[in-house]
N, C-alpha and C positions, 0 to 999 in steps of 0.2 A: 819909593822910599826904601832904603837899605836897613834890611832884617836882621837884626839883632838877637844872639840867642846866650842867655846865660843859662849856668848849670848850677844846682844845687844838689849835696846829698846830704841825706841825715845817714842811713846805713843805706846798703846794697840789701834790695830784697831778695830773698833766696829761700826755698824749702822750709831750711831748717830756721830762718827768722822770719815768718811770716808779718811781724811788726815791723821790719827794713820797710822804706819807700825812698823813689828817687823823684826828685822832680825837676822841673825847668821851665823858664819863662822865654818869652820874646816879646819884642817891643817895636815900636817904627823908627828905632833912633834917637826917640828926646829919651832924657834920662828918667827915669819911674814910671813912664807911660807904659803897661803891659797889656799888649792887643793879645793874649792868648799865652796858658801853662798847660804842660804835661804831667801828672804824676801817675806815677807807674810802682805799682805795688803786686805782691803774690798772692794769687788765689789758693786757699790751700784746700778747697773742695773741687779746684779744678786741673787739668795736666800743665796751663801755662800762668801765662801773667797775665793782669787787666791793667790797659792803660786809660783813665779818666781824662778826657780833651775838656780843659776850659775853654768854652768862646769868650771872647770879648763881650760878647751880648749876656753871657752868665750862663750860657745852655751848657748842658754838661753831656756828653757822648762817650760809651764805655766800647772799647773794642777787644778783644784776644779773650782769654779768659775759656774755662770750659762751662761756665754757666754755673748752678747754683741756685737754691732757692730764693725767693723774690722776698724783699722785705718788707715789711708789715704797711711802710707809706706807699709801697709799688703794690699793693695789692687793695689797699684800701682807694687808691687814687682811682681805677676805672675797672669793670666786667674783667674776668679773665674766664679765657674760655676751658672749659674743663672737658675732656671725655673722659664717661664713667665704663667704656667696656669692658674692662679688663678689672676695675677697680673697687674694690670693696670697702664701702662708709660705714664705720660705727658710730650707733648716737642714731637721734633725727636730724635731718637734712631738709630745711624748707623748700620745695619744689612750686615754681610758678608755672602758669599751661595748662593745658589738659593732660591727661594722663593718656599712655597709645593703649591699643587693644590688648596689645600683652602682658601689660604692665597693669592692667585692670585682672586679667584672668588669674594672672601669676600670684595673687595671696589675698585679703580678704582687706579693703579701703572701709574704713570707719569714714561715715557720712553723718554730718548734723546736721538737722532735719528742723530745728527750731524756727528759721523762720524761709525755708525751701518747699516750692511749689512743684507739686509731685504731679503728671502725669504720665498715666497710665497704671496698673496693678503693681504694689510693692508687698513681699512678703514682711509681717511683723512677727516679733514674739509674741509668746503670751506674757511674759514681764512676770513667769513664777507660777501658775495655773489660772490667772484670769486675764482678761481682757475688759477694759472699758471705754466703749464708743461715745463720743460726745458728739451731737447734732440738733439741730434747731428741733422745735417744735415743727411736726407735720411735716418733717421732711425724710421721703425715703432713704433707708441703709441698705445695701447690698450684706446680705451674710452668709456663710457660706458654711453649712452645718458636717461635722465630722463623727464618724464611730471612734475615735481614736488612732486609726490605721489611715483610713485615706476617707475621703470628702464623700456623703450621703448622694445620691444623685436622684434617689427615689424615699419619700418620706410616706409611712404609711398612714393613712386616715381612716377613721372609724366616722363610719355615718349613721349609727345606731342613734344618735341624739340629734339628728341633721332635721331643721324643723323642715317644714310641706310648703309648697307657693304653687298657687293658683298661676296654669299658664293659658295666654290666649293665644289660639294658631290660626286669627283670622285670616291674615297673611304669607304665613309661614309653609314653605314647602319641604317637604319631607321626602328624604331620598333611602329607598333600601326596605326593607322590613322595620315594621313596627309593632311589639306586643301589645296590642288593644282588651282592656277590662273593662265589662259592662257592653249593656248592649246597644247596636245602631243605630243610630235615627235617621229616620226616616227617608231624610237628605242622604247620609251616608249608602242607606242601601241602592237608590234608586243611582246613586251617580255612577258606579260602578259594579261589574257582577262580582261578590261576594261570593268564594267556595266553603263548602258545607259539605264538612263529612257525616255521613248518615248510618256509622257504622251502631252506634249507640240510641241515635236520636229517637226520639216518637214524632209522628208526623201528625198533626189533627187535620183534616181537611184533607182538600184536593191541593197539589203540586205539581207543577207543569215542569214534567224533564225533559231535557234535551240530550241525545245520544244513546247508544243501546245498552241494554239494564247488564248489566255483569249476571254472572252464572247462579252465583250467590243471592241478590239481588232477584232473581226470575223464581230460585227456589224457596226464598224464606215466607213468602205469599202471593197469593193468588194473584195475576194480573192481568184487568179488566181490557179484554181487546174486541176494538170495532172492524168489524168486517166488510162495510159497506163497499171501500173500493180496494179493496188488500185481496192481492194474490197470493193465494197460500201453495206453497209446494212441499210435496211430502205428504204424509197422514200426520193429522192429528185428531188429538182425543176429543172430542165432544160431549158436554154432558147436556142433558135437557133434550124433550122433542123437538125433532127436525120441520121448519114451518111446510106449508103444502110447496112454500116458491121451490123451499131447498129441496125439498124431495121430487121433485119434477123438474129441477136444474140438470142434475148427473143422478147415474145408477148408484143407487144406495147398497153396501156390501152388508148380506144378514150373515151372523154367525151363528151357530146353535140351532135349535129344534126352533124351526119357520114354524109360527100362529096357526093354532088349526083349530076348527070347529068342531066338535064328536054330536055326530047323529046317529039315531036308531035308522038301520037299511036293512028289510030282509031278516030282522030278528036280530041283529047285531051291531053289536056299537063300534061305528064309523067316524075314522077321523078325515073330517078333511082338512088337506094339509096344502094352502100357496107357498107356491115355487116363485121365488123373486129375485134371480142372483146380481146384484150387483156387476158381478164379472165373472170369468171363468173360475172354476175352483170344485172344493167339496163343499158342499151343504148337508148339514143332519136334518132327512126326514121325519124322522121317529127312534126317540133314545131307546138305551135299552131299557125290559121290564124284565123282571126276574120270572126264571118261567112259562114268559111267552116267549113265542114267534112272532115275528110282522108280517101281513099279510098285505100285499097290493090285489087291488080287487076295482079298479080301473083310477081313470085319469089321463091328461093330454100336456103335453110338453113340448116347446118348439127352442130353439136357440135361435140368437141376437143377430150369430154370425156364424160362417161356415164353421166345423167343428166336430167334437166325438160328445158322448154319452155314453155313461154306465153307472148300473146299480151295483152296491156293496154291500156286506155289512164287516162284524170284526173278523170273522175266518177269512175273508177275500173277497173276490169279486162273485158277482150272484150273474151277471152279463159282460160279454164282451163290450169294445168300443164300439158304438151305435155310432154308426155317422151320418152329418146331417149337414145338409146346406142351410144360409141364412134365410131364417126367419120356416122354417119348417120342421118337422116335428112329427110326433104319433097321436093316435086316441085308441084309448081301452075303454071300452062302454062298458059299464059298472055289473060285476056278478059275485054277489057276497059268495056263494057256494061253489065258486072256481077261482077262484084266486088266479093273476097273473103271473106272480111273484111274492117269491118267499123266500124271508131268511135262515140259511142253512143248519144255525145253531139258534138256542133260547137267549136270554138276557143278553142281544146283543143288537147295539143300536143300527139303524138303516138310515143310508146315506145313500147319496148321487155323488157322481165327479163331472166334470166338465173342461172341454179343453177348448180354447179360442174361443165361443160364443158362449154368452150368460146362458141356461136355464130358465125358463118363461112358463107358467100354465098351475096343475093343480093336482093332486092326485089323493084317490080312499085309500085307507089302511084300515084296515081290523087286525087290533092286539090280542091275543089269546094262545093258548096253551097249542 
């Protein structure tokens, strides 16, 4: 079909008439049949011209032009996409979506709460200096007590008013120390050994200890010891007479003026004096008397064990060391009127020494001027 094209103009568009348009139709050849016009008018927001294609179908297509804002039915008719980078909105601007992580940090989202299911912890005001919590009956509030600065973490209680409750520990076991008031029964004692300090205590009765007494302890009273199978090493003190067993067990050591008898012998008062030494050493025969001399006037002595002997008094020795094999000795047959031996000076006591073997036997003395 051969295209046919007429022209029409009202003015020439140009710059300075931006009300000029030109336009022009075509057709298929019958006469008023138009399958399609051009008008071509001037953009005066943009560098060129727009020319508006009618279709035949009524669609209308803009080409040339530098663009220009969209008009109210182009903008209302479907979404246009907008980037805000660069661009700044005054006013509110309804936003749909979530909001990104930035966009939450970057200033402070006003949230209604009216009918929005909260979890997890949301900070509230106090709405002016109070707060008030509405909840059911009998149902727990979490609350979270303040000095004004920051959050209580320890609340002080007084249990000056705290009443008393009876506890049973039938079952109950108990780890660590326990201050216990009042005293044990009787189960208590026997189940376990219970320590007992005895610094203070009074004891009634007899109490069976175990382990050895402290120093303390040994000194603050007498304590009763059985000897029956106990080895004793060392001396100790004895008080009370020695039974016949113990004196016929070990040689018993005399200290002091030995036991003597005084008889009249010869006109003269005669002591006799036993010699029993335990073991080697000194023995006093006869103490001193003020005034007198001692006088040996007989007597026999033998030692235990090989050994020496000799008489003394306080100036010195009255004999040399007498030696003597075990178990032998001397005898002075008794003569009040010669004396054997005499102490050198008056008021001074008479003594024996002995060296390895005890002293054994008996011997007279007359004291006198």
């Amino acid at each position: 079909m051969a295209r046919r094209n007429e022209f029409n103009r009202d003015r020439a568009p140009d710059k300075d008439d931006a009300d000029g348009f030109l336009w022009r139709h075509w057709g298929d050849g019958g006469v008023g049949r138009v399958i399609g016009a051009r008008i071509q008018g001037y953009d005066p927001l943009g560098p060129g011209y727009v020319d508006v294609l009618v279709g035949s179908d009524g669609s209308l297509t803009t080409t040339g032009g530098g663009g220009g804002g969209l008009t109210d039915a182009q903008l209302r008719a479907s979404p246009v996409p907008v980037s805000l980078t660069s661009t700044t909105i005054t006013g509110s601007v309804a936003v749909t979506g979530p909001l990104t992580d930035a966009q939450l940090r970057a200033s402070v989202v006003p949230v209604s709460l009216t009918s929005t299911t909260i979890t997890g912890s949301v900070t509230v005001g106090d709405g002016g200096g109070s707060l008030t919590v509405d909840a059911p009956v009998a149902t727990p509030v979490f609350v979270r007590l303040s000095d004004g600065a920051s959050a209580i973490a320890t609340l002080p209680v007084s249990l000056a008013s705290v009443p008393t409750h009876a506890v049973t520990l039938t079952s109950t076991t108990i780890t660590g120390s326990v201050a216990v008031t009042g005293p044990l029964t009787d189960a208590q004692l026997r189940a376990t050994p219970v320590p007992v300090s005895l610094t203070s205590t009074t004891i009634t009765g007899s109490v069976a200890v175990t382990g050895p007494l402290t120093d303390a302890q040994l000194r603050a009273a007498v304590v009763p010891v059985s000897l029956t199978s106990t080895t004793i090493t060392g001396s100790v003190a004895v008080t009370g007479p020695l039974t016949d067993v113990q004196l016929r067990a070990t040689p018993v050591p005399v200290s002091g003026t030995v036991t003597a008898n005084p008889s009249n012998y010869g006109g003269k008062t005669v002591t006799r004096v036993l010699v029993n030494q335990g073991a080697a050493g000194t023995t006093v025969i006869a103490a001193a008397s003020a005034s007198n001399f001692h006088k040996i006037i007989g007597g026999m002595l033998t030692l235990s064990g090989t050994g020496t002997l000799k008489f003394l008094d306080g100036a010195g020795d009255l004999t040399g060391a007498m030696d003597f094999t075990a178990t032998a000795g001397f005898l002075a047959n008794p003569s009040p009127n010669s004396p054997h031996l005499i102490t050198s000076v008056v008021n001074s006591a008479l003594s024996i020494t002995t060296v390895t073997g005890a002293a054994r036997g008996w011997l007279l003395v007359v004291t006198e001027p």
